[in-house]
BAFI-3210 file (N, C-alpha, C; in Angstrom, 3 decimals, decimal comma, padded with zeros to 6 digits):
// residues 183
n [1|2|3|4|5|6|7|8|9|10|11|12|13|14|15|16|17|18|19|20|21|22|23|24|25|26|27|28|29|30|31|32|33|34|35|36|37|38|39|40|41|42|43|44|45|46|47|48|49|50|51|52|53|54|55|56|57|58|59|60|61|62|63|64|65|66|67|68|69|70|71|72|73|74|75|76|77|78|79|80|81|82|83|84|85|86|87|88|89|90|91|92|93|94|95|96|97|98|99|100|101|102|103|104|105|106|107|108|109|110|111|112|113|114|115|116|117|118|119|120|121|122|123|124|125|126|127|128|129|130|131|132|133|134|135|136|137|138|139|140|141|142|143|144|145|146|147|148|149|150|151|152|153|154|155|156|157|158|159|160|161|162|163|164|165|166|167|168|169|170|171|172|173|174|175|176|177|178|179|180|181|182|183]
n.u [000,833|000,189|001,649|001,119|-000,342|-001,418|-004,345|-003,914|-003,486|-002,746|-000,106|-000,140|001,951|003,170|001,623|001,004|-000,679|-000,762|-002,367|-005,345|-006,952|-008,220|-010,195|-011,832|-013,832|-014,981|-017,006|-016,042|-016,700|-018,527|-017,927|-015,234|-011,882|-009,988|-008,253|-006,063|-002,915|-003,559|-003,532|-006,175|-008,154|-007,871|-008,838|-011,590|-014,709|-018,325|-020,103|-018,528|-017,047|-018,402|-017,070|-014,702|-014,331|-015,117|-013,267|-011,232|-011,994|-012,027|-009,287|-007,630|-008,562|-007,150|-005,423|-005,935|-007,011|-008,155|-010,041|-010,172|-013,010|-012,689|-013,702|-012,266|-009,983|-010,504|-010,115|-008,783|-005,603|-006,219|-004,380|-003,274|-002,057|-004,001|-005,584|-008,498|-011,251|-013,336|-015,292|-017,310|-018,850|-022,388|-024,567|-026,151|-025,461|-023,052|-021,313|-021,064|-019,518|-017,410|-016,120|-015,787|-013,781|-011,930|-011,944|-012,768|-013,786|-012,259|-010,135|-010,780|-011,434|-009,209|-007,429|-009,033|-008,679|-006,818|-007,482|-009,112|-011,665|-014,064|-015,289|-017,894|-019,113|-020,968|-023,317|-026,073|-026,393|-023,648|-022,552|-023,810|-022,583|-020,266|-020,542|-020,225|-017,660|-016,710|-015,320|-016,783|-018,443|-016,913|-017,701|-018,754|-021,242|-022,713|-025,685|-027,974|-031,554|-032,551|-030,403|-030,474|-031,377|-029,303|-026,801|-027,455|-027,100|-024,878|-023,631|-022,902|-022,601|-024,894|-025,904|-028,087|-027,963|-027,843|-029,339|-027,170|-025,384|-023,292|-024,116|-024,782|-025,492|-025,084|-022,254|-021,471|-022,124|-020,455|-017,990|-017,848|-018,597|-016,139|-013,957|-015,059|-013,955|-011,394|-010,800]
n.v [-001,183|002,465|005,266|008,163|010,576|012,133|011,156|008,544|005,305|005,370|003,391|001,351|001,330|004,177|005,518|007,706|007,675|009,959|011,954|011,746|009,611|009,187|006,954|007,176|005,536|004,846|003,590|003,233|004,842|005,366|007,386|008,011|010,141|010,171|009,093|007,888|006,845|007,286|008,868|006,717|008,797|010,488|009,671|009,343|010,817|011,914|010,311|009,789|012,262|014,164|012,681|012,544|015,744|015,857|014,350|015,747|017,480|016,884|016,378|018,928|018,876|016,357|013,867|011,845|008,881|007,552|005,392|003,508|001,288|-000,606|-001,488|-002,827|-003,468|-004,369|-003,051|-000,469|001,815|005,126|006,452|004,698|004,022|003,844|002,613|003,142|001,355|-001,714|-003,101|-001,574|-002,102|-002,193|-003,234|-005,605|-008,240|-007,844|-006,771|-008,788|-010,712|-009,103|-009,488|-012,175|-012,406|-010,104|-010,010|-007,732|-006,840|-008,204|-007,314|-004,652|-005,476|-005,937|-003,580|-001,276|-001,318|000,082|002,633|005,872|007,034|005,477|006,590|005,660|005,412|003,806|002,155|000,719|-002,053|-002,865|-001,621|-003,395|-005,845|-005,047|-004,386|-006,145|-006,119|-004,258|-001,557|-001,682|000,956|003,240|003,986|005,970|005,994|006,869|006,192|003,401|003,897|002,216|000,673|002,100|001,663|-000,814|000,737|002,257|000,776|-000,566|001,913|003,408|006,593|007,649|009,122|010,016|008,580|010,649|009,736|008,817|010,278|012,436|014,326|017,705|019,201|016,480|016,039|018,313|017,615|015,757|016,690|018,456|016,405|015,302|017,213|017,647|015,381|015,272|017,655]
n.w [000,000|-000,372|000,806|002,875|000,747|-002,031|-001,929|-001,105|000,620|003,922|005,754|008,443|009,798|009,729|010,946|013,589|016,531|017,162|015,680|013,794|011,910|009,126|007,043|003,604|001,771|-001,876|-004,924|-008,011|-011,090|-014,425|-015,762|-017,004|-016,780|-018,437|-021,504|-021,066|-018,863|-015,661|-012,230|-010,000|-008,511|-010,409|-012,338|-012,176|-012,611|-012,362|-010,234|-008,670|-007,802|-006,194|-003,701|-004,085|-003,772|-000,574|000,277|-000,277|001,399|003,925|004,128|004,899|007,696|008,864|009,303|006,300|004,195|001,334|-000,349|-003,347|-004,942|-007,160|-010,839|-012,454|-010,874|-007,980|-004,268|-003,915|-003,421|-003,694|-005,306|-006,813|-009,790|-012,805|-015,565|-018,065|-018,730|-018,792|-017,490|-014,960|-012,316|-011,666|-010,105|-007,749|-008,949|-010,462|-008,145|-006,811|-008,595|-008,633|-006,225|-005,948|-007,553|-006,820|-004,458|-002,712|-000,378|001,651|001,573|002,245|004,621|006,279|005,724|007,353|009,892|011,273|011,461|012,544|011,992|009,626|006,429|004,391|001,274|-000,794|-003,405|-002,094|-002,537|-002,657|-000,101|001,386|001,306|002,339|005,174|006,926|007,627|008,860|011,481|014,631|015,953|014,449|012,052|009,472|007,280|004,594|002,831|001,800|003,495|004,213|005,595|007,974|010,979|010,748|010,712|013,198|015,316|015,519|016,270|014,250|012,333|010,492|007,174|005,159|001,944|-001,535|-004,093|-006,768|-005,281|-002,240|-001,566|-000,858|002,286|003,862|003,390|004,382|007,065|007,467|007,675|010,080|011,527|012,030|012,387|015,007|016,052|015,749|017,890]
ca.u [000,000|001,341|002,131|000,003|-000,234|-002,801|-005,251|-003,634|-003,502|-001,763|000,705|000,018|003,542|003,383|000,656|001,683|-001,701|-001,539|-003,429|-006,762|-006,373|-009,668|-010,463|-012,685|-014,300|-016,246|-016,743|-015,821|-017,614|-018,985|-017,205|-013,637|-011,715|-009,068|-008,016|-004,240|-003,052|-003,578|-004,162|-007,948|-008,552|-007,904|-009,750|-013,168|-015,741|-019,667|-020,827|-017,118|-016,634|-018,519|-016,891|-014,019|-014,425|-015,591|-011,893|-010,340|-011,518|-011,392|-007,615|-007,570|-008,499|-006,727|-004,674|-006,992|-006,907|-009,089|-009,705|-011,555|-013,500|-012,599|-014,376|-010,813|-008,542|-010,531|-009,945|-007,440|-005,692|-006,400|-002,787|-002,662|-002,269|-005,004|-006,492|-009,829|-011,369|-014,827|-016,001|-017,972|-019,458|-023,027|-025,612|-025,518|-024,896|-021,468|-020,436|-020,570|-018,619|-015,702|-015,965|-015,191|-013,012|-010,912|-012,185|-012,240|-014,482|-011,263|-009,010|-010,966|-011,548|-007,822|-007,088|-009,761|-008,414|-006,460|-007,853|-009,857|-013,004|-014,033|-016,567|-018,505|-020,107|-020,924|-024,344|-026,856|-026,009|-022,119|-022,461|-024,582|-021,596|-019,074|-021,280|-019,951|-016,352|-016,744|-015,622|-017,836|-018,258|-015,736|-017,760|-019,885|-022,289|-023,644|-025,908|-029,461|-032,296|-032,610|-029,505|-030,546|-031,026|-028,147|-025,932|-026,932|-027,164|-023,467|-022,855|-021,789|-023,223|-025,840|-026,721|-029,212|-027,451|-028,932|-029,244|-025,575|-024,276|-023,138|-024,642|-023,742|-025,711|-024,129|-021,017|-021,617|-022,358|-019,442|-016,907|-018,144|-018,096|-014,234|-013,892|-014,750|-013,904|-009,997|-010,423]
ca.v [000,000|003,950|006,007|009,602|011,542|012,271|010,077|006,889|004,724|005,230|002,478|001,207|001,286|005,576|005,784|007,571|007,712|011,535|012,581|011,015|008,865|008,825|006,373|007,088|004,621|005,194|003,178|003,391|005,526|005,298|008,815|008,703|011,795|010,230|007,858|007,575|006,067|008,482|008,007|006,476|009,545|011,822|008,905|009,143|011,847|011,665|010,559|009,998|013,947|014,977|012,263|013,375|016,731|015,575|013,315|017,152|018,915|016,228|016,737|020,249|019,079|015,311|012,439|011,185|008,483|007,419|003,977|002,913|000,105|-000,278|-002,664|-003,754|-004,047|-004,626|-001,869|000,129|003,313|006,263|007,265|004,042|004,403|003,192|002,926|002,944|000,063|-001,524|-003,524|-000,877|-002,483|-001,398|-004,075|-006,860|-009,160|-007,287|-006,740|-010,480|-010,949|-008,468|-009,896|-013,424|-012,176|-009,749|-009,839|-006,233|-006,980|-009,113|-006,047|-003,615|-006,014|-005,708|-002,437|-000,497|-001,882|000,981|003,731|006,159|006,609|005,286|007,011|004,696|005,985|003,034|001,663|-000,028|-003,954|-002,777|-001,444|-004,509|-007,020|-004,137|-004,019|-006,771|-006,325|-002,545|-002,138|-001,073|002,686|004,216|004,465|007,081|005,801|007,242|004,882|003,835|004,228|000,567|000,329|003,299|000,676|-001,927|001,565|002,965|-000,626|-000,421|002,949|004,412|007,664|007,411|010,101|009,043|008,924|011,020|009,096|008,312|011,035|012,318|015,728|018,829|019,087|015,068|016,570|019,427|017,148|014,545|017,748|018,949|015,426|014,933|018,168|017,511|013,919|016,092|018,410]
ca.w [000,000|-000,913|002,379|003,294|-000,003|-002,584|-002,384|-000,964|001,971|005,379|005,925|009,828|010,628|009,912|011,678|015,208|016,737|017,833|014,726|014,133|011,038|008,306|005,570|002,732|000,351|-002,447|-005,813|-009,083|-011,990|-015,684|-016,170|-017,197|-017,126|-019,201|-021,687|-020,567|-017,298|-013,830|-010,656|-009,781|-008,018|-011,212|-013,568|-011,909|-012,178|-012,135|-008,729|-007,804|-007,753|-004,943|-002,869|-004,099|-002,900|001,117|000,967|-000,342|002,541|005,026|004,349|005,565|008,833|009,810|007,684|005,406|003,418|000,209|-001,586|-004,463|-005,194|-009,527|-011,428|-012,504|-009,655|-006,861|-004,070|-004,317|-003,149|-005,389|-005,747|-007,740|-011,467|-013,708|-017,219|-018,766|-018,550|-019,578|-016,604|-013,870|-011,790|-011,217|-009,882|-007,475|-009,112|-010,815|-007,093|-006,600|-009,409|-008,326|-005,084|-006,082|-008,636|-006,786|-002,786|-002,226|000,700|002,843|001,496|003,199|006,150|006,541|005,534|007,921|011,047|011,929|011,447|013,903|011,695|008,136|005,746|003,281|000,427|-001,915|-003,725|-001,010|-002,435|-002,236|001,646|002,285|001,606|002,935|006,186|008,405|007,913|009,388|012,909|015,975|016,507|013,974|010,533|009,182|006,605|003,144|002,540|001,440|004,758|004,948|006,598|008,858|011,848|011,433|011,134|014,685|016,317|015,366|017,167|013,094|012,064|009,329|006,528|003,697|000,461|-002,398|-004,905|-006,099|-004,578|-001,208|-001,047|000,232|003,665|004,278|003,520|005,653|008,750|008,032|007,650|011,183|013,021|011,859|013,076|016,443|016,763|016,404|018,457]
c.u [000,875|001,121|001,131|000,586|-001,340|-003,489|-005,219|-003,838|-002,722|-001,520|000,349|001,062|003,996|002,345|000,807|000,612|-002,085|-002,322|-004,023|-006,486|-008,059|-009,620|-011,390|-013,067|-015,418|-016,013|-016,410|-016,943|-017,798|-017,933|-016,199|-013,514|-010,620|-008,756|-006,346|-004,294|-002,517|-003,985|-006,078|-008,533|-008,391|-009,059|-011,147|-013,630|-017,145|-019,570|-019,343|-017,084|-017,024|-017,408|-015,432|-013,236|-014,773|-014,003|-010,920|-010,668|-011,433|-009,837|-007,090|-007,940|-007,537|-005,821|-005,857|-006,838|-008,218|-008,754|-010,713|-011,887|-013,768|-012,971|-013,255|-009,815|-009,074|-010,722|-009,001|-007,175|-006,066|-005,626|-002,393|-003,008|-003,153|-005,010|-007,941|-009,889|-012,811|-015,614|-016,414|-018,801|-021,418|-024,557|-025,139|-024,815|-023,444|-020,739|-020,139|-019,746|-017,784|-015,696|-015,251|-013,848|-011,721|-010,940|-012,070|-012,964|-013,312|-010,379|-009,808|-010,929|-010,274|-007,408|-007,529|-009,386|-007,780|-006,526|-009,692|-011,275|-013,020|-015,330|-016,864|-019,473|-019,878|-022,098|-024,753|-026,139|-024,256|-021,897|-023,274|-023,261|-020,736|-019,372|-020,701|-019,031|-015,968|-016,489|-016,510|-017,876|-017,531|-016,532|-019,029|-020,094|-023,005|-024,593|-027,575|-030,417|-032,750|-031,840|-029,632|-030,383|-029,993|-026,742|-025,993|-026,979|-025,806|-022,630|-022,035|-022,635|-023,974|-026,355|-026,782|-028,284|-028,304|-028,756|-028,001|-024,500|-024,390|-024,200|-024,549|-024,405|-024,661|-022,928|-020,474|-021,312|-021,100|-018,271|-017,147|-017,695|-016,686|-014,245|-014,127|-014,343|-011,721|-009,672|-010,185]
c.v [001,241|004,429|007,081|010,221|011,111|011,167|008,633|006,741|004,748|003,887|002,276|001,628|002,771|006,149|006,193|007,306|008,973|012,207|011,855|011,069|008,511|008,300|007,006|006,231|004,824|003,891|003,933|004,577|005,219|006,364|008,805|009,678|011,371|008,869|007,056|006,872|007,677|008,070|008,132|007,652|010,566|011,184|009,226|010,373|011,009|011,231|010,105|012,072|014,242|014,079|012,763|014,642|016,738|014,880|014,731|017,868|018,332|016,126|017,843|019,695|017,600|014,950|011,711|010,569|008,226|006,321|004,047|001,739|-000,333|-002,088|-003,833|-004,591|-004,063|-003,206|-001,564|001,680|003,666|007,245|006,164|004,252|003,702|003,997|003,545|001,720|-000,322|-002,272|-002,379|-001,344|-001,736|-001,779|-005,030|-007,681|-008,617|-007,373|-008,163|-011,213|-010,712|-008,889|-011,299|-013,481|-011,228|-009,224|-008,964|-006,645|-007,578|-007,815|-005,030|-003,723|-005,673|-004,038|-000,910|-000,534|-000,012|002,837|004,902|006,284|006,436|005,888|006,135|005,314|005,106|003,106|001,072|-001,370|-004,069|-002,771|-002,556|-005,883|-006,134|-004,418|-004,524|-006,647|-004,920|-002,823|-001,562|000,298|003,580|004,656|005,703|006,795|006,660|006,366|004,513|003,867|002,872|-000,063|001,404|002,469|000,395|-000,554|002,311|001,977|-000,750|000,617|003,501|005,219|007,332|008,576|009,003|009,418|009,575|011,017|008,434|009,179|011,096|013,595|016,711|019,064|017,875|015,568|017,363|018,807|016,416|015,445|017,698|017,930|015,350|015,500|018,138|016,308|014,271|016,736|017,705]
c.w [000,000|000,838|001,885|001,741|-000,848|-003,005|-002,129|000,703|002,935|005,472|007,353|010,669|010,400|010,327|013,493|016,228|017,582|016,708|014,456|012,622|010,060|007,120|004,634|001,733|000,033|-003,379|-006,951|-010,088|-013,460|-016,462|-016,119|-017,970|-017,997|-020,078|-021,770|-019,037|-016,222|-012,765|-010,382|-009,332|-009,380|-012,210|-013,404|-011,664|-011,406|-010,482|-008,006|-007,170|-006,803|-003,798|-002,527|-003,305|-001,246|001,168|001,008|001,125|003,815|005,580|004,919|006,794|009,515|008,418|007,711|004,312|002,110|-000,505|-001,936|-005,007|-006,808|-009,387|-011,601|-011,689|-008,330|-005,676|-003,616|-003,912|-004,533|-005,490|-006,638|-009,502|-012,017|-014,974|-017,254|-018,737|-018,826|-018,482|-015,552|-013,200|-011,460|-010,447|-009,031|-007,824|-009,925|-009,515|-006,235|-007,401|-008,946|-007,338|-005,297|-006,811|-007,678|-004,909|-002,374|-000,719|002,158|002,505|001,997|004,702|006,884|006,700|006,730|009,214|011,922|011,813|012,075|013,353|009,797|007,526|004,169|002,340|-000,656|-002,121|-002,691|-001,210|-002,332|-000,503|002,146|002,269|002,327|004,555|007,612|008,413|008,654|010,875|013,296|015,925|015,824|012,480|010,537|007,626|006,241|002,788|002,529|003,164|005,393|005,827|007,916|010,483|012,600|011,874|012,617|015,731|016,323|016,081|015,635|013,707|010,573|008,771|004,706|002,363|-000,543|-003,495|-005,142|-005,791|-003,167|-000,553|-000,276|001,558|004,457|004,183|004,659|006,927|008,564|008,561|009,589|011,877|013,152|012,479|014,589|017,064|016,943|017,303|020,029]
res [x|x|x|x|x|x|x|x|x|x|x|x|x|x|x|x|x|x|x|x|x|x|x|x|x|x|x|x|x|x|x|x|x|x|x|x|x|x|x|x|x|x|x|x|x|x|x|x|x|x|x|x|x|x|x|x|x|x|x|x|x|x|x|x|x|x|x|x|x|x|x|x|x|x|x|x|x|x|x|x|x|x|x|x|x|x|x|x|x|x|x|x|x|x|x|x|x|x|x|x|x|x|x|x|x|x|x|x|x|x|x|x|x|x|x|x|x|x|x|x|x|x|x|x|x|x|x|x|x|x|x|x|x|x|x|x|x|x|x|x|x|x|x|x|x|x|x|x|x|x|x|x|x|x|x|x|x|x|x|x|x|x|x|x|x|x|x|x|x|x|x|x|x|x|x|x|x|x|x|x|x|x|x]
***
């Protein structure tokens, strides 16, 4: 995995634990911004973009990381280089595919461990396999109202996804909790 910089994953072992340490995962998009190779985070617009923008200003206040869930490779920081590519996942049954196919679901299980809170902004049948590998008390959930429930039986934070974006109020509130879960 890449170390703290745009768009990638904190390494455990540079992780000191006096600054409060935030994941982000989103998925993939329909909308490439390019047909050369860049990093996942430059490749993806459309309903990537706002999320995008909530991982940009989450950086202004903590270390913040960002992975993406590509049709191709599974999930992945988004400092890693990518193509274009023709698989996007966008239906159950696709995310049971890439699951069998490239287990993003055990690579997040792993990956999420150490870090102080994670924000999930995938499709409902994506956050429903994502769901159990999440720990206790640390995530803050985008996510459809069906999970409204299992997310505060968990002790996350829950704002309604709209549609497949994040939306700027949800934004608003996640900005704020970081914000005081630093201070």
């Amino acid at each position: 995995m890449g170390v703290a910089g745009v768009g990638g994953l904190l390494r455990p072992d540079v992780m000191n634990g006096v600054q409060k340490n935030v994941l982000v995962i989103t998925n993939d998009s329909t909308v490439f911004l390019s047909d050369g190779f860049v990093s996942a985070y430059d490749m993806f617009g459309g309903r990537c973009t706002e999320v995008k923008n909530l991982y940009d200003r989450l950086t202004n206040i903590t270390s913040t990381s960002f992975g993406i869930i590509s049709g191709r490779f599974g999930f992945i920081p988004s400092n890693y280089v990518v193509m274009k590519y023709d698989f996007v996942p966008s239906c159950k049954a696709d995310y049971e595919r890439l699951q069998e196919e490239k287990d993003f679901v055990g690579e997040i299980r792993l990956l999420v461990q150490p870090f102080d809170k994670i924000v999930v902004c995938v499709p409902k049948d994506m956050f429903e396999m994502i769901m159990p590998v999440l720990p206790t008390e640390r995530v803050i959930a985008v996510t459809n109202e069906k999970f409204k429930d299992d997310c505060i039986a968990r002790g996350w934070s829950y704002y309604p996804r709209v549609g497949a974006r994040v939306g700027k109020e949800n934004a608003d509130a996640i900005v704020e909790e970081i914000k005081r879960m630093v201070d």
